[in-house]
VEXDREN-2710 file (C-alpha; in Angstrom, 1 decimal):
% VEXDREN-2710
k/r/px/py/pz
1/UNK/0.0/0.0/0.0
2/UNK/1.4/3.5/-1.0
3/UNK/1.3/5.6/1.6
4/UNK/1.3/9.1/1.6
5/UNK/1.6/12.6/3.8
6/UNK/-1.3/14.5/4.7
7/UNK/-1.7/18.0/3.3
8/UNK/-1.5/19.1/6.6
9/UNK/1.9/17.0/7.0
10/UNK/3.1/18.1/3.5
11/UNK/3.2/21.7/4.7
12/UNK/4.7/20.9/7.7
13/UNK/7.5/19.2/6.6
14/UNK/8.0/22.3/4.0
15/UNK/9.0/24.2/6.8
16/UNK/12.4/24.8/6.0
17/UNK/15.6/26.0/7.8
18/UNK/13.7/29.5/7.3
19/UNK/12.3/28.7/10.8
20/UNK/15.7/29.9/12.3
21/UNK/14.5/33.4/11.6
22/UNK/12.6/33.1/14.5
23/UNK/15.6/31.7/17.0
24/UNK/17.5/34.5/19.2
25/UNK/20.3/36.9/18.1
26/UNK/23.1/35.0/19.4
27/UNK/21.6/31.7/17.1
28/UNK/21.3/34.0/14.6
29/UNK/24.8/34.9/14.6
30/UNK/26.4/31.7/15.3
31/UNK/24.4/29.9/12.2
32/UNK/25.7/33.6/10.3
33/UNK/29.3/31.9/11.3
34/UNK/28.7/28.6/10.1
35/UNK/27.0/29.1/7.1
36/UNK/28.8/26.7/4.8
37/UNK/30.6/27.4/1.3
38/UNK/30.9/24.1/-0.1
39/UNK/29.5/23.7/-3.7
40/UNK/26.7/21.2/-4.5
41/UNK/28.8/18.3/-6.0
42/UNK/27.4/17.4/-9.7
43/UNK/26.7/13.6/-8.5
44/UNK/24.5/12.7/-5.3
45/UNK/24.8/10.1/-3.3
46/UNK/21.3/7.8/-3.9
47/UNK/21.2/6.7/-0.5
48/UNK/22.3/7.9/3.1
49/UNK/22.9/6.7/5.8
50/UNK/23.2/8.3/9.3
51/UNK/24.5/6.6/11.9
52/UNK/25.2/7.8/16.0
53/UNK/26.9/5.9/18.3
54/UNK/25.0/7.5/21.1
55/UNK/27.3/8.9/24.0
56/UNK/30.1/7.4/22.2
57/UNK/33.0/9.7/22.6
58/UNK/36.1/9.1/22.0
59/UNK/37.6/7.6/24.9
60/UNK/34.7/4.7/23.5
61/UNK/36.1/4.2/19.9
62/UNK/39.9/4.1/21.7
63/UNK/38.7/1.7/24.2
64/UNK/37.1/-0.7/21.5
65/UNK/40.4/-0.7/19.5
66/UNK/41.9/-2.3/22.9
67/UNK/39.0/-4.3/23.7
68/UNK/39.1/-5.7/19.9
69/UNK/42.4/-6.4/19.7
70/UNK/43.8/-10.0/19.2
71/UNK/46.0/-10.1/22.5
72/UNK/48.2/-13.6/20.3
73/UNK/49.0/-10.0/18.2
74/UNK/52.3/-8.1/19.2
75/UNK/50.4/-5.1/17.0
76/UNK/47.3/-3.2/18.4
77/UNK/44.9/-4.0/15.2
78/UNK/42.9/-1.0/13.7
79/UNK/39.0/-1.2/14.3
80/UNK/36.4/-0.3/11.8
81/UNK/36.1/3.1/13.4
82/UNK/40.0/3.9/12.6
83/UNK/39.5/3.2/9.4
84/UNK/37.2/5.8/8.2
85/UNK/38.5/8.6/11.0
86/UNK/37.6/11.8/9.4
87/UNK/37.6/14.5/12.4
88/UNK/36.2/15.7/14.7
89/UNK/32.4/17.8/15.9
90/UNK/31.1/19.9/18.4
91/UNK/28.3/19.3/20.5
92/UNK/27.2/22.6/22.4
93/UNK/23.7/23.2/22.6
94/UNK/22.1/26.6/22.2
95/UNK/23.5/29.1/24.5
96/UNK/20.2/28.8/26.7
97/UNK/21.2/25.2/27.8
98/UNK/25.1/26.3/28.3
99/UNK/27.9/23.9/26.6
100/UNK/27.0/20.5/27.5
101/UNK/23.9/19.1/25.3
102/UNK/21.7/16.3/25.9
103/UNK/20.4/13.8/23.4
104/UNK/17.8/14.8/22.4
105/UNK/18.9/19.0/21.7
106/UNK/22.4/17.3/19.5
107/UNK/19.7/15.2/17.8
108/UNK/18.0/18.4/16.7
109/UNK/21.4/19.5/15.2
110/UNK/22.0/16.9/13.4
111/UNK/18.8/16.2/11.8
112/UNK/17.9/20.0/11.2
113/UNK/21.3/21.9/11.7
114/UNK/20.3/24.0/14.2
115/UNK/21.1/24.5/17.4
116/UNK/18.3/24.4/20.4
117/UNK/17.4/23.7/24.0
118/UNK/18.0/20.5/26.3
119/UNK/15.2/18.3/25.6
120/UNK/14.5/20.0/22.2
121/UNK/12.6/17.7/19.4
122/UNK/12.5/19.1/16.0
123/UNK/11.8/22.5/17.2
124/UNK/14.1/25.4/17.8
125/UNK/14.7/27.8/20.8
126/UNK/11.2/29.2/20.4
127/UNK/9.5/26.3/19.9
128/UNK/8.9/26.4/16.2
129/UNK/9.4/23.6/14.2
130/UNK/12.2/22.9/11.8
131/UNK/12.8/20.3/9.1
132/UNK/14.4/17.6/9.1
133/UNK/17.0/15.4/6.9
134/UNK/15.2/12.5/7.0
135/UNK/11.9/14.7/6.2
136/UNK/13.2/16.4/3.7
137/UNK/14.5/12.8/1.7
138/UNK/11.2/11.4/2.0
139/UNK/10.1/14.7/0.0
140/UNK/12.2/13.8/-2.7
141/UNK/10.8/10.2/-3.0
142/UNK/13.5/8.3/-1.1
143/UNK/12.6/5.6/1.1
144/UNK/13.3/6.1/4.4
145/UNK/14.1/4.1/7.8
146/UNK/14.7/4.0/11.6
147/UNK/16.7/1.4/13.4
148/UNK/17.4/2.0/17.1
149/UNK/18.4/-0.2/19.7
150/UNK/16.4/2.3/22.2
151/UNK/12.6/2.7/22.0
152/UNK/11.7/4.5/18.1
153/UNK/10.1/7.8/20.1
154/UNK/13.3/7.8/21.9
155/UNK/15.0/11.2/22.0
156/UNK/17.4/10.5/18.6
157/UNK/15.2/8.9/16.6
158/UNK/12.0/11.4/17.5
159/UNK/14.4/13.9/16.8
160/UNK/14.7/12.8/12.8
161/UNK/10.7/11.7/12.9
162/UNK/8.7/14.6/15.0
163/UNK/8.3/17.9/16.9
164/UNK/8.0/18.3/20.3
165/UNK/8.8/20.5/23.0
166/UNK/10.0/18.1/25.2
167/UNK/11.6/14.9/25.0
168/UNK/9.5/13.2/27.9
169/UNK/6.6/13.6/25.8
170/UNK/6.7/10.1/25.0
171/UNK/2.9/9.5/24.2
172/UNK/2.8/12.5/22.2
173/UNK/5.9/11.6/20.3
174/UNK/4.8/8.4/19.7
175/UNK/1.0/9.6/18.6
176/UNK/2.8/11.5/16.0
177/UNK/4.1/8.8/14.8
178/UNK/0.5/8.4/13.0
179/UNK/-1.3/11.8/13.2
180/UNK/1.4/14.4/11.8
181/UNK/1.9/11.8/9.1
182/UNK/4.1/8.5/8.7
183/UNK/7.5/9.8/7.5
184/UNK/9.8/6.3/7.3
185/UNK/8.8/3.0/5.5
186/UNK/10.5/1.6/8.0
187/UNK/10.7/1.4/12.0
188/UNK/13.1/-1.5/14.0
189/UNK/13.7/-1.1/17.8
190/UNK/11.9/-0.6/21.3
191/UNK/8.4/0.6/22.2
192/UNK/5.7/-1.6/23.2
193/UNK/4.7/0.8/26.3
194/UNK/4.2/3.5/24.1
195/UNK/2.9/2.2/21.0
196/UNK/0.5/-0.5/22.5
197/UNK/-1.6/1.1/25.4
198/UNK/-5.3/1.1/27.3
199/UNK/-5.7/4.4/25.4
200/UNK/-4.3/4.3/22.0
201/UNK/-3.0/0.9/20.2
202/UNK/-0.6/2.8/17.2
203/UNK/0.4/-1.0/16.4
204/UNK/-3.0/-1.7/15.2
205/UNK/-3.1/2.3/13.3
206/UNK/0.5/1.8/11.8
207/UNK/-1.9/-1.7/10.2
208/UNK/-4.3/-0.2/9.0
209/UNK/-2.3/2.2/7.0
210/UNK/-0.7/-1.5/5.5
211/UNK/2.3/-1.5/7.5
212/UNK/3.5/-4.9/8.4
213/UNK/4.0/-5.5/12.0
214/UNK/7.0/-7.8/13.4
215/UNK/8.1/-8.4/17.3
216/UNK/10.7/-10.7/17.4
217/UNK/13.6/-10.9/15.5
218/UNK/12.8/-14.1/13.7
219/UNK/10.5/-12.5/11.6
220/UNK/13.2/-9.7/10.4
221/UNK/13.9/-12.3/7.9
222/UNK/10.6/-12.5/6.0
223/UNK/9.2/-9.4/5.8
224/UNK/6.4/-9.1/2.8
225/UNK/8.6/-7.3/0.2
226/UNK/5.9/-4.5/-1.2
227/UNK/4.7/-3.4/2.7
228/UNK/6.4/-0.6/4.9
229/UNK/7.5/-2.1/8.3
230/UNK/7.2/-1.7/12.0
231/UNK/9.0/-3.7/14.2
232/UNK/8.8/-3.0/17.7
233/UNK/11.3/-5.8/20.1
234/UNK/11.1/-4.5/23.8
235/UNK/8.3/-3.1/25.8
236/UNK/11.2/0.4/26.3
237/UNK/14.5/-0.3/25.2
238/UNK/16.0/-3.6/23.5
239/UNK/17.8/-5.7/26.5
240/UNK/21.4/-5.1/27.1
241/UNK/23.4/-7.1/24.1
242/UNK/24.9/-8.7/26.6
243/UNK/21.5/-10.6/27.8
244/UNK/19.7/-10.2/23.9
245/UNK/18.7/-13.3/22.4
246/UNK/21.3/-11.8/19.2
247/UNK/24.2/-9.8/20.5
248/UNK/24.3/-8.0/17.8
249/UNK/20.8/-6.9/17.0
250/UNK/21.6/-4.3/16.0
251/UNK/23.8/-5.2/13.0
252/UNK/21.0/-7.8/12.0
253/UNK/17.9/-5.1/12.3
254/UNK/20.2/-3.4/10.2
255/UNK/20.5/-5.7/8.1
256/UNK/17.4/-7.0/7.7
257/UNK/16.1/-3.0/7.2
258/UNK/18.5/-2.0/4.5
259/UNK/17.4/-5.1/2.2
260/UNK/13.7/-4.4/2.9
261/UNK/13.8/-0.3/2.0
262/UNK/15.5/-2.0/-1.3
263/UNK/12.9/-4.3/-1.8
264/UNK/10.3/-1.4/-1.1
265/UNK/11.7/0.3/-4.1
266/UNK/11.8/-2.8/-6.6
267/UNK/7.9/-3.9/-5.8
268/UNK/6.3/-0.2/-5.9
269/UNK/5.8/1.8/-9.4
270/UNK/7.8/5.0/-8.4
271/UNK/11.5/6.0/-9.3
272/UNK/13.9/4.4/-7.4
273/UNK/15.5/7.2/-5.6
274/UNK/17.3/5.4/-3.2
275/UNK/16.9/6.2/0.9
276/UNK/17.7/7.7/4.2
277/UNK/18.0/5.2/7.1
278/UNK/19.0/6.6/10.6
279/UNK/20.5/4.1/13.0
280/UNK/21.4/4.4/16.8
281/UNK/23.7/2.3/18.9
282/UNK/21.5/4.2/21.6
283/UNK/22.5/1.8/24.6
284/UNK/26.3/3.0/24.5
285/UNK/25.1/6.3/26.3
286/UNK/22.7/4.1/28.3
287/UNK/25.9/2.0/29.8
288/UNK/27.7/5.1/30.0
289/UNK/25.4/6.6/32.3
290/UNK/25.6/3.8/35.0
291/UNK/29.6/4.0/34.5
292/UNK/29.0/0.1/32.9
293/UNK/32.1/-0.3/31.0
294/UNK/31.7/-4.3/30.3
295/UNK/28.2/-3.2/29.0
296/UNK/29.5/0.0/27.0
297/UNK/31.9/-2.5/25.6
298/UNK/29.7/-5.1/24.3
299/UNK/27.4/-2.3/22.8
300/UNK/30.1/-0.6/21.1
301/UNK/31.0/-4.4/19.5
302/UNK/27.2/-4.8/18.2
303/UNK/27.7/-0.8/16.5
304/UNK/30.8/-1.3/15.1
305/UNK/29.9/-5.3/13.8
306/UNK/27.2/-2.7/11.9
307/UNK/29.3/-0.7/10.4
308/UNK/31.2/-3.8/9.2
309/UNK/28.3/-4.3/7.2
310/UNK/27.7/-1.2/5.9
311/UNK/31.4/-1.3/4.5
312/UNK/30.1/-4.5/2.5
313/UNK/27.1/-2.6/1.5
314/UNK/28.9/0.7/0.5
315/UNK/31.4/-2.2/-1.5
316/UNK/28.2/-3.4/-3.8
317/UNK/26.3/0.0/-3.7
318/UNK/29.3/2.7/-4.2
319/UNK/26.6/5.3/-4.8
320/UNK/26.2/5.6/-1.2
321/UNK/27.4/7.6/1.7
322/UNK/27.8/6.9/5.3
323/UNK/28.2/8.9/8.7
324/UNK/28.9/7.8/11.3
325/UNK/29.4/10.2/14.8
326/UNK/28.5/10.7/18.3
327/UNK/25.5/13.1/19.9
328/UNK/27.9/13.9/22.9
329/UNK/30.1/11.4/24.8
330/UNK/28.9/10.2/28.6
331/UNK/30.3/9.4/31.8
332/UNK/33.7/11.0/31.4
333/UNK/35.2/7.8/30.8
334/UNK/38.6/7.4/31.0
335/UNK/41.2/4.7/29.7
336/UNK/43.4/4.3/32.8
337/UNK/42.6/5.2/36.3
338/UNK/43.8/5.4/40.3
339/UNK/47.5/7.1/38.8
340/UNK/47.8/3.8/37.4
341/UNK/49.5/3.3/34.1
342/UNK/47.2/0.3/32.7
343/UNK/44.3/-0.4/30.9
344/UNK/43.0/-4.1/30.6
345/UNK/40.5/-5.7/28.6
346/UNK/40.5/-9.3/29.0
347/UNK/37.8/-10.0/31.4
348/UNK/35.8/-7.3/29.4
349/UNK/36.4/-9.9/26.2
350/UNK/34.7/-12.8/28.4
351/UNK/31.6/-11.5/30.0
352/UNK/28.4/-13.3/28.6
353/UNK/25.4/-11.3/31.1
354/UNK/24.9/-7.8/31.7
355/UNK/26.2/-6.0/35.0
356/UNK/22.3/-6.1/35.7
357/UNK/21.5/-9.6/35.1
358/UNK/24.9/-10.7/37.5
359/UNK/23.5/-8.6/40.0
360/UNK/20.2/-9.9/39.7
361/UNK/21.1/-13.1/40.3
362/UNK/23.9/-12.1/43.0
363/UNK/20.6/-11.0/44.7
364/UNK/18.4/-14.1/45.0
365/UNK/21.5/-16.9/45.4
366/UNK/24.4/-17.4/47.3
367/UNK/27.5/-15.6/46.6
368/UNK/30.2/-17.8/46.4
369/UNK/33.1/-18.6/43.6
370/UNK/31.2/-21.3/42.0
371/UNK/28.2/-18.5/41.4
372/UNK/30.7/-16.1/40.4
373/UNK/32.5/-17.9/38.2
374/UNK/29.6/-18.8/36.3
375/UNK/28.5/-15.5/36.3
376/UNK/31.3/-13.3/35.3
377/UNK/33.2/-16.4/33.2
378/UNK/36.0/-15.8/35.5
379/UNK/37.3/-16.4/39.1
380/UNK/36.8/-13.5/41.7
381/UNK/39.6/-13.0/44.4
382/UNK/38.6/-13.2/48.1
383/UNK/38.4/-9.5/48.4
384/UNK/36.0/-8.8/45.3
385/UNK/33.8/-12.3/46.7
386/UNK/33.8/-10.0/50.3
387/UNK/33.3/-6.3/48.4
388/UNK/29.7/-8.0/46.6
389/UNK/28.5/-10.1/50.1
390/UNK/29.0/-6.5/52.1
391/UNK/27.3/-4.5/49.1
392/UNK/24.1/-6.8/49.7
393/UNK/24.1/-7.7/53.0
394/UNK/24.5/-4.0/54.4
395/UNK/22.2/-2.4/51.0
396/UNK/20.8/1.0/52.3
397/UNK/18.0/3.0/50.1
398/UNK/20.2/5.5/47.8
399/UNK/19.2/7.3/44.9
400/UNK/20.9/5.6/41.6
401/UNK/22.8/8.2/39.2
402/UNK/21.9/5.9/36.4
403/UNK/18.9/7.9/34.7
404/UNK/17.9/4.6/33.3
405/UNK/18.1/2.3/36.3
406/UNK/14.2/0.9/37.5
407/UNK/13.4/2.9/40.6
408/UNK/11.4/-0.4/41.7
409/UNK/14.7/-2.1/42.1
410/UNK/15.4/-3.4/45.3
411/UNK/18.0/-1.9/47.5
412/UNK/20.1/-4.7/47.6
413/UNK/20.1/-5.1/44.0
414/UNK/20.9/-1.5/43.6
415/UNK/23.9/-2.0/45.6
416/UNK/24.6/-5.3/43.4
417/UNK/24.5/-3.6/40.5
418/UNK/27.2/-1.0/41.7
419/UNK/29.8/-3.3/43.1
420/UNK/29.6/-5.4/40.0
421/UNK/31.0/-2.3/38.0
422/UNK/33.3/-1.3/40.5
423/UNK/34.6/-5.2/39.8
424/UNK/34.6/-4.6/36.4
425/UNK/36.5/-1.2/37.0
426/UNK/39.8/-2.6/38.7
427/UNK/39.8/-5.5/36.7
428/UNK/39.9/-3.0/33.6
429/UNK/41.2/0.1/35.5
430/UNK/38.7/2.2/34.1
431/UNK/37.9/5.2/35.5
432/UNK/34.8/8.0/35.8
433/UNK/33.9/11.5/36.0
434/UNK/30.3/11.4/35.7
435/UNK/27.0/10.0/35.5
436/UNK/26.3/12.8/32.9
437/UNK/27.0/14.0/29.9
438/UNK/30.6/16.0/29.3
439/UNK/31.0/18.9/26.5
440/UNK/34.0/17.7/24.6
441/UNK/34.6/16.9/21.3
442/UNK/33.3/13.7/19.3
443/UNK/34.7/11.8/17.1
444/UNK/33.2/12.0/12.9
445/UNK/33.3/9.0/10.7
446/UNK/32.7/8.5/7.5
447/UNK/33.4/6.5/4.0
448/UNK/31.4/6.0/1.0
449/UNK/30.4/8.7/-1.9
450/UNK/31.1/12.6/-1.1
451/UNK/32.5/10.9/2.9
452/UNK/35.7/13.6/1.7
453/UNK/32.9/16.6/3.2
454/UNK/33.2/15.6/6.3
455/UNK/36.7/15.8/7.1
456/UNK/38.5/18.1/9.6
457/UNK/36.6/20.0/12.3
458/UNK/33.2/20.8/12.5
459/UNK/29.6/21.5/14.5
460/UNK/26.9/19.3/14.7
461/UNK/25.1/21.2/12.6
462/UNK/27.6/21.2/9.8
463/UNK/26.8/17.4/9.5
464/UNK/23.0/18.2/8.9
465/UNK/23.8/21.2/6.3
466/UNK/26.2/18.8/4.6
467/UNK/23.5/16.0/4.7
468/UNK/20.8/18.1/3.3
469/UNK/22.7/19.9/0.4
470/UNK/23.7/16.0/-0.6
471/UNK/20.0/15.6/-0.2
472/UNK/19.6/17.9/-3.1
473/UNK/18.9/21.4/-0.7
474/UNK/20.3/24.2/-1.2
475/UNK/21.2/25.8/2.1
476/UNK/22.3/29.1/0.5
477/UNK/18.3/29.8/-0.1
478/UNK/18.0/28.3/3.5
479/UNK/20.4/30.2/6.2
END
């Protein structure tokens, strides 16, 4: 079934960049700086594709080079992420929210190129909605897709697919979903407690517009080639990859999403303009939070594993372009810690369960080194054995820094949870700022057609200007 905007959505998503008019003086002047000069190049890319390693600074990418590397090796092997190094971006909100952004405000730079407030969806600094990339490609008859490891009305995706005010506006990010107009052929990640609820079931609406509806990632293998899909895995977020039924989900959604958008163009009678998929590793900044490196770790395996296949893709399909960054980087990670010259990822290579599974189970057995052993896939010492029995036995109510801990978890589990990472954090000697987010620099990525733009130093909402003039805008008519 063709589906198809509503007038009302049509003129919406015509909004263009000309909305910044209406953002504050010191916006004004900052976009004034960054207006960019590069020329339209004769030959576009046919498809895009955006990808953010949420949180992922680049203490993360450095880190994963270690983690990866083949320790029978007497060389450090390059990772995926070395290999298409391009620079770096900057991540500062608008001056309203200071210099450290949050997800969902960077999101809004790089889906819009402009800068706006903390919490921020689609709108800018007064409110007023503002295109976006993956808008603006489905305007010029482009397929388009979402594939998130994080619920779809999450702050990053909402930010490509909505407009809100707020990023806790889950419900109403979600309802847009169907009322301002289905904008992607294509939706893979979390969301059951948004999308199927007493008040509103948007599975069954998202069906009766002829979507095809998947939940479990069997089915990502036989999806009906002419019908746009929605695949919703989790009832929030996809479980740790760690304690996922596929590790790497995300590289199979992936996948699984690229082949279908291709199919979508075969089976339908429009011109094949090729498409726009977004992807998140979204549970990189989720780790980060809770200062989880063994998490962060096997997260940053499943994105990169991804990207992998997207440098078999671009190696079939040369007419395409990928980017790759970061929103902001989290935790303050750092490689080393305690004045201690060492980093060490071997028992990071081994774990097979989440810090939060471990400590769930610490919780209702016995802990002893058989337990343990099983658990982590190696052998505790007699001081980490008594550092997890005094965490549980002597749990007191305290408030989690982890924004995205359960605040119906039990004390003792709570207390689990944190003396499993501080394990994890000697045995790696990895060390911790923050629960937050931090302001530096992230890392840019990039290879395939017209990947050469995005080299050197730049702001997030370079990365958006550059998208959309590869897109076919021209931003001279829009800044």
């Amino acid at each position: 079934m063709k589906l198809f905007l509503s007038a009302i959505s049509l003129s919406l998503l015509c909004v263009s960049c000309a909305n910044t008019a209406h953002v504050n003086d010191n916006i004004a002047a900052q976009e004034t700086t960054n207006t960019l000069t590069t020329v339209m190049p004769a030959n576009l890319p046919k498809n895009i594709i955006m990808v953010i390693g949420d949180g992922m600074g680049p203490a993360y990418t450095t880190a994963y080079r270690y983690f990866s590397d083949n320790p029978k090796t007497t060389v450090v092997e390059e990772t995926v992420f070395d290999r298409h190094l391009k620079g770096l971006s900057s991540t500062y909100p608008a001056p309203v929210s200071g210099v450290v952004t949050d997800s969902a405000a960077s999101a809004t730079a790089l889906s819009t190129g402009v800068k706006s407030y903390n919490g921020a969806i689609g709108v800018d600094v007064n409110k007023k909605e503002i295109q976006t990339v993956l808008e603006w490609a489905k305007l010029q008859g482009k397929k388009t897709g979402v594939v998130v490891t994080s619920q779809i009305n999450h702050a990053t995706p909402a930010s490509y697919l909505a407009h809100n005010e707020s990023r806790r506006n889950y419900n109403e990010i979600a309802d847009s979903y169907i009322d301002n107009g289905i904008k992607a052929d294509l939706y893979l990640g979390g969301g059951w407690k948004y999308f199927i609820r007493e008040d509103r079931n948007l599975v069954d609406e998202f069906k009766k517009s002829g979507f095809h509806y998947v939940d479990n990632y069997q089915d990502l293998n036989s999806f009906p080639k002419d019908k746009p899909v929605l695949g919703l895995f989790a009832d929030v977020g996809l479980p740790w990859a760690l304690d996922d039924t596929n590790k790497h989900r995300l590289s199979t959604m992936t996948k699984a999403g690229i082949h279908h958008l291709i199919d979508l163009q075969e089976t339908d009678d429009l011109a094949d303009n090729g498409f726009f998929m977004l992807i998140e590793g979204s549970q990189v900044d989720w780790a980060a939070h809770g200062n989880d490196i063994s998490d962060a770790m096997a997260e940053m395996d499943d994105l990169a594993k991804t990207i992998e296949y997207l440098e078999h893709f671009v190696e079939h399909h040369p007419d395409t372009l990928v980017v790759i960054t970061a929103d902001h980087s989290t935790g303050g990670f750092t490689i080393a810690a305690n004045g201690k010259y060492e980093w060490n990822a071997e028992n990071l290579r081994t774990m097979k369960h989440s810090v939060n599974y471990i400590a769930k189970q610490l919780t209702t057995n016995e802990i002893n080194a058989k337990i343990t052993t099983e658990l982590f896939n190696f052998e505790l010492s007699e001081e980490e054995l008594s550092l997890l029995n005094d965490s549980k036995n002597n749990a007191t109510i305290e408030k989690t820094a982890n924004m995205y801990q359960s605040k119906t978890t039990p004390a003792s589990e709570l207390a689990l949870i944190k003396s499993v990472k501080k394990v994890m954090d000697m045995r790696s000697n990895s060390g911790w700022t923050t629960g937050g987010h931090t302001a530096i620099d992230v890392p840019v990525f990039s290879f395939g057609q017209h990947s050469e733009l995005f080299k050197g130093l730049q702001d997030n909402t370079d990365i958006a200007k550059k998208i959309f003039m590869l897109l076919g805008k021209d931003n001279s008519k829009t800044n």
